[in-house]
C-alpha atoms as a printed R data frame, in Angstrom:
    type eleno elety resid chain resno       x      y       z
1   ATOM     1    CA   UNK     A     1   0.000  0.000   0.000
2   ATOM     2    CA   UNK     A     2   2.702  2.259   1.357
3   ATOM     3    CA   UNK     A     3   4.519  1.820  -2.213
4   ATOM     4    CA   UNK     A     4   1.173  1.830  -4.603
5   ATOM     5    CA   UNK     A     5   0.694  5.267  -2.671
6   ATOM     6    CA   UNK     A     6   4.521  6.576  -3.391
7   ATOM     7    CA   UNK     A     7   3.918  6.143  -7.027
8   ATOM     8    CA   UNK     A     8   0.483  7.819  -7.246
9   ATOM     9    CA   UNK     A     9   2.516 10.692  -5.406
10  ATOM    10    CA   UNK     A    10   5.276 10.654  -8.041
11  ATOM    11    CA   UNK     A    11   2.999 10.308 -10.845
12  ATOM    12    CA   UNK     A    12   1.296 14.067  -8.898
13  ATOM    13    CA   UNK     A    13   4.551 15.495  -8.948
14  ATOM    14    CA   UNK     A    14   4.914 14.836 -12.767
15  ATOM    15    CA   UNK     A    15   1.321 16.341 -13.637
16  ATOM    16    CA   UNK     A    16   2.340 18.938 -11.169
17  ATOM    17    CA   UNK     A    17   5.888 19.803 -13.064
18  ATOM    18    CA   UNK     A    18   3.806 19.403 -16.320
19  ATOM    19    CA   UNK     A    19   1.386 21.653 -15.569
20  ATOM    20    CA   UNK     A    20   3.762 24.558 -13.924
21  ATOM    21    CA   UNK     A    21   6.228 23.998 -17.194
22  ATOM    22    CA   UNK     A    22   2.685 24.578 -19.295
23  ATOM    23    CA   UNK     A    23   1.477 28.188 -17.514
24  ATOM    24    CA   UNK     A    24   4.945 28.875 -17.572
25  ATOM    25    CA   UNK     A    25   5.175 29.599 -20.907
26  ATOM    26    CA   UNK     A    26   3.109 32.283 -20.495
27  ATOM    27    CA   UNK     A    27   5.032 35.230 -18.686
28  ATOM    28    CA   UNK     A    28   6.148 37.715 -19.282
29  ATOM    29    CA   UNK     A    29   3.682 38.278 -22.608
30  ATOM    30    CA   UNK     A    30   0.316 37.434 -20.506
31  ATOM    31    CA   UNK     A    31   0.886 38.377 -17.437
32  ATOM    32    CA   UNK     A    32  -2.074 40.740 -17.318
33  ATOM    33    CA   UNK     A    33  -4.451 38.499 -19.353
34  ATOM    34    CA   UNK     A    34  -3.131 34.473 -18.652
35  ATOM    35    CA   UNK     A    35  -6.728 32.909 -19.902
36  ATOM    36    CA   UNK     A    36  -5.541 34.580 -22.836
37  ATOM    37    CA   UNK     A    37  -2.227 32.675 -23.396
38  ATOM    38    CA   UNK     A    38  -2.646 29.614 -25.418
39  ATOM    39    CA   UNK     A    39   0.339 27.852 -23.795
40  ATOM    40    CA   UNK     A    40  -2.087 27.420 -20.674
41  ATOM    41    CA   UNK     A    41  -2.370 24.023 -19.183
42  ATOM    42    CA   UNK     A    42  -6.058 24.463 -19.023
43  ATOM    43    CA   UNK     A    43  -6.103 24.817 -22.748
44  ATOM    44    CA   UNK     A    44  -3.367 22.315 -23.446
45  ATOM    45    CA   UNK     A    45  -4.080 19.625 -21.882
46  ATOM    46    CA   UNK     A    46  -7.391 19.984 -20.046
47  ATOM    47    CA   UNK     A    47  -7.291 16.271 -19.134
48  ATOM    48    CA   UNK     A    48  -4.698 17.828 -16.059
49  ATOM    49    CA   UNK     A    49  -7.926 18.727 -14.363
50  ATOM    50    CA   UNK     A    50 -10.152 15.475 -13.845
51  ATOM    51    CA   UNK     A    51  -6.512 13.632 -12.880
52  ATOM    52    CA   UNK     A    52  -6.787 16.224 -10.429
53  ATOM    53    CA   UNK     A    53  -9.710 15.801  -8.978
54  ATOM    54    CA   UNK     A    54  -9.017 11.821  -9.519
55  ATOM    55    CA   UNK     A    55  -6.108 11.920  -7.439
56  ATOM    56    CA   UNK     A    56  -7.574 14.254  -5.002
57  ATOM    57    CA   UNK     A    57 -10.571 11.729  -4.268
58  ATOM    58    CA   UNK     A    58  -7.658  8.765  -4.016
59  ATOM    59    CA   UNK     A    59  -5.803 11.032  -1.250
60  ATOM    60    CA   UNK     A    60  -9.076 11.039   0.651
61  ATOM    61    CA   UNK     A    61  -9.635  7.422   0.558
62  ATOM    62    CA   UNK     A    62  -6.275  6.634   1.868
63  ATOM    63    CA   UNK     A    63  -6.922  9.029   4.393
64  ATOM    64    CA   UNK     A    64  -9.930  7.750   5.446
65  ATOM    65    CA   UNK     A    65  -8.846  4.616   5.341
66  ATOM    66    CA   UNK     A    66  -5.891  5.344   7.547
67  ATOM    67    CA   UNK     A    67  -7.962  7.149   9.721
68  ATOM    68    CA   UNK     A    68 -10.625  3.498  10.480
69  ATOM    69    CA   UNK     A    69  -7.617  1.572  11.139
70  ATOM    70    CA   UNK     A    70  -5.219  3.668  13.207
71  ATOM    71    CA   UNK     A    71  -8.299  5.208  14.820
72  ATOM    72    CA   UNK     A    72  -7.050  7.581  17.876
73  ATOM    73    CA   UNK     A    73  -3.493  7.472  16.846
74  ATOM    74    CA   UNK     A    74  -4.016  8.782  13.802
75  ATOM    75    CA   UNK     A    75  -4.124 12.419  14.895
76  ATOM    76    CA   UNK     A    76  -0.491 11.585  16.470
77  ATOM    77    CA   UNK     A    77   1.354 10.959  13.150
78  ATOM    78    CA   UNK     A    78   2.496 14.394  12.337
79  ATOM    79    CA   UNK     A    79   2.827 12.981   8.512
80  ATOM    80    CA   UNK     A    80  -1.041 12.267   9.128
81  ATOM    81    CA   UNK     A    81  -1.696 15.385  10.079
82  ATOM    82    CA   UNK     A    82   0.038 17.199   7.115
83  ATOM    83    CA   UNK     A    83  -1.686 14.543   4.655
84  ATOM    84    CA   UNK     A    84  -5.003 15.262   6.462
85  ATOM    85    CA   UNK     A    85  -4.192 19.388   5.689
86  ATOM    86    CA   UNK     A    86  -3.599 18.647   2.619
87  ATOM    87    CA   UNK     A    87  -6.456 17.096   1.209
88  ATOM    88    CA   UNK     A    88  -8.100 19.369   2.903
89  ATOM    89    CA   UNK     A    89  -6.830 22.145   1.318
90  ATOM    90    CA   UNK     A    90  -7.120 20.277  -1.973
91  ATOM    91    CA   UNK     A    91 -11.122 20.029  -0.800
92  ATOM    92    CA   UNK     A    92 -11.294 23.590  -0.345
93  ATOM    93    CA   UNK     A    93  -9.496 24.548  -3.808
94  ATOM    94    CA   UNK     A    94 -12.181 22.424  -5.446
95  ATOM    95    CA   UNK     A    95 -15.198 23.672  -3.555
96  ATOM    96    CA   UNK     A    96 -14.194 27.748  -3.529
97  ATOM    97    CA   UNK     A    97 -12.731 27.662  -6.616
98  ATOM    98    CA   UNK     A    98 -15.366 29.497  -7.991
99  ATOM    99    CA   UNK     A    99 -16.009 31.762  -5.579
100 ATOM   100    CA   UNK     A   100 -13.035 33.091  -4.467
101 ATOM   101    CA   UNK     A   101  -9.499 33.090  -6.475
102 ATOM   102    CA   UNK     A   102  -7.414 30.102  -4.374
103 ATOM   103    CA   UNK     A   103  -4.667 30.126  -6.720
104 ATOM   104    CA   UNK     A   104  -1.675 30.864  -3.593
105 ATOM   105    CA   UNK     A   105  -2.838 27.426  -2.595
């Protein structure tokens, strides 16, 4: 489990450097206007999104399912506790992503 769950996290990182390199692309020239630059990965490669929100729903599995079997100790795992803060602020991205601008997340 511990090693399925270190790839998924690599796999992230790769979307994650993907994604950055993608947006990239576009400063300077649309720094004022970026849903205007066509190098964005939104318009690129818009599958970046639902792998998102794929992985994002896998993180909260584990983390539920971490939380039914360590039960009380779970909150004592500082590693827990980030991965638990994480999520969510993944969860929160997702849900007020609309509403507010949570890009500095």
């Amino acid at each position: 489990f511990e090693l399925a769950m270190a790839v998924v996290i690599a796999f992230n990182i790769a979307l994650i450097i993907l994604e950055a390199d993608s947006d990239a692309r576009c400063y300077p020239d649309y720094v004022g206007s970026l849903p205007d630059c066509p190098w964005t990965a939104a318009k690129r490669t818009p599958w970046i999104a639902t792998v998102n929100l794929l992985l994002l729903i896998l993180y909260t599995v584990e983390a539920c399912a971490r939380v039914f079997v360590e039960r009380a100790r779970y909150i004592t795992n500082s590693w827990n506790l980030l991965d638990i803060f994480i999520v969510m602020t993944g969860w929160a991205s997702v849900l007020l992503g609309s509403v507010v601008n949570v890009a500095f997340l």
